[in-house]
N, C-alpha and C positions, 0 to 999 in steps of 0.2 A: 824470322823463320817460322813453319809450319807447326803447331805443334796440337796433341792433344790435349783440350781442358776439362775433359771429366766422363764420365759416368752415364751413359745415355740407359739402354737396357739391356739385356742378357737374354736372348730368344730360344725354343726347345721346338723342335717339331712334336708335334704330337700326334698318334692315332687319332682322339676322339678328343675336340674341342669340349664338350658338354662336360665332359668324365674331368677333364684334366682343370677346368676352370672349378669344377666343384673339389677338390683334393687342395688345391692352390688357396683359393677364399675360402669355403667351409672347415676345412682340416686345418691349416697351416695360418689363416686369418689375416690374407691377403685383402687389398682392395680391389675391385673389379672398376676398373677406371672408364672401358668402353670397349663395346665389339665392333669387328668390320667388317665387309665382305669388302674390296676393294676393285671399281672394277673400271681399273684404268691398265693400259697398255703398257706403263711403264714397270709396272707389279712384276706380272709376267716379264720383263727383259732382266728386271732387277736380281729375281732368284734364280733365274736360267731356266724356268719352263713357260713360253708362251707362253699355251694354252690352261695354264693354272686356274682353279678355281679357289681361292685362298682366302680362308678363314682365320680367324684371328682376335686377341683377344690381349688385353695389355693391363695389367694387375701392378700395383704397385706394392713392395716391399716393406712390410710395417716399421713404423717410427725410419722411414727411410724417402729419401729423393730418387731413389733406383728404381727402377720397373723388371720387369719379367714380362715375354711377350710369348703367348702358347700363338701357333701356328699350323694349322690341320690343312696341306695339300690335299688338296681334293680334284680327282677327273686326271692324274698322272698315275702311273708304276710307280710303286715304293715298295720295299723292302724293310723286315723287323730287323734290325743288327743289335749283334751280342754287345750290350751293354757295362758287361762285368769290368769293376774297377783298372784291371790291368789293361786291359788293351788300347793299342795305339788309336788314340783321338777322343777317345772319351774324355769327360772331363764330370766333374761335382759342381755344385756351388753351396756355400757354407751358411749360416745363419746364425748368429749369437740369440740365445736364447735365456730366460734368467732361473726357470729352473727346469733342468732335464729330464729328470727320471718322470715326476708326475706327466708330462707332457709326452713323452714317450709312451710311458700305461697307456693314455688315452687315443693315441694314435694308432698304436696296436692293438685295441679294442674295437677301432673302426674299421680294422683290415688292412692296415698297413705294414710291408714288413720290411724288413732291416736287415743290413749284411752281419750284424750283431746285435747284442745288447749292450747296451750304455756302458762305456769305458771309463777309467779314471787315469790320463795323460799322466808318466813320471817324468819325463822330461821336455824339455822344448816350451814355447810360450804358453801352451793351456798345461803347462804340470799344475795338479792339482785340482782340476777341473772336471768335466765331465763330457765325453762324446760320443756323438753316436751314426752313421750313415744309416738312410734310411732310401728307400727304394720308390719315387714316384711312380704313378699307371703306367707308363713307359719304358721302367726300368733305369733310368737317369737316377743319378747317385745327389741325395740332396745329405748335407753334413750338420747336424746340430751343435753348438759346441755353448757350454757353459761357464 
């Protein structure tokens, strides 16, 4: 039977490739594994716009096998849509981290901002730990957790 066996990457559109690759490597201390402009036929039939001009950029995950892939549409219509935790389709992606609060300071020193400050979980698998959602250039909910 078919099945899936793992982990490939986790993709984000982005506004501005430049902005969101330096937040991702410089801020957060991603790998910047390789860029592309990709300029084959199939690109376009793949995400549903032809005529795409598609940028891109695949960072991989520290002490991790997983990637992150930024992705800036360019030469289509797009729209900014509301990001905020609740709404239908959004989604996070989380990060273990070994200590939160220094790491927090320093991120909110460079302009980063948060849907809070640093919590401490009483119940459920991180009780006793530390978390905190923070807000990429996009608005995309990234989750620190301790």
């Amino acid at each position: 039977m078919a099945k899936i066996i793992g982990a490939h990457h986790t993709g984000f559109t982005v506004r501005s490739l430049e902005r969101s690759i330096a937040f991702y490597r410089d801020l957060l201390g991603f790998e910047l594994v390789f860029r592309w402009n990709p300029q084959a036929p199939y690109v376009g039939e793949l995400v549903g716009y032809p005529d795409v001009d598609l940028h891109g950029a695949i960072l991989r995950i520290p002490n991790s096998a997983v990637f992150i892939e930024l992705l800036e549409y360019r030469g289509i219509p797009s729209v900014s849509v509301d990001m905020s935790n609740g709404n239908i389709g959004n989604g996070h992606i989380a990060f273990k981290v070994d200590e939160l609060d220094p790491l927090y300071e320093r991120l909110v020193a460079n302009g980063v901002t948060s849907v809070s400050k640093p919590v401490t979980p009483t119940i459920g698998p991180n009780r006793g730990g530390r978390a905190v959602y923070l807000i990429d250039p996009d608005g995309f909910r990234i989750e620190l957790i301790q």
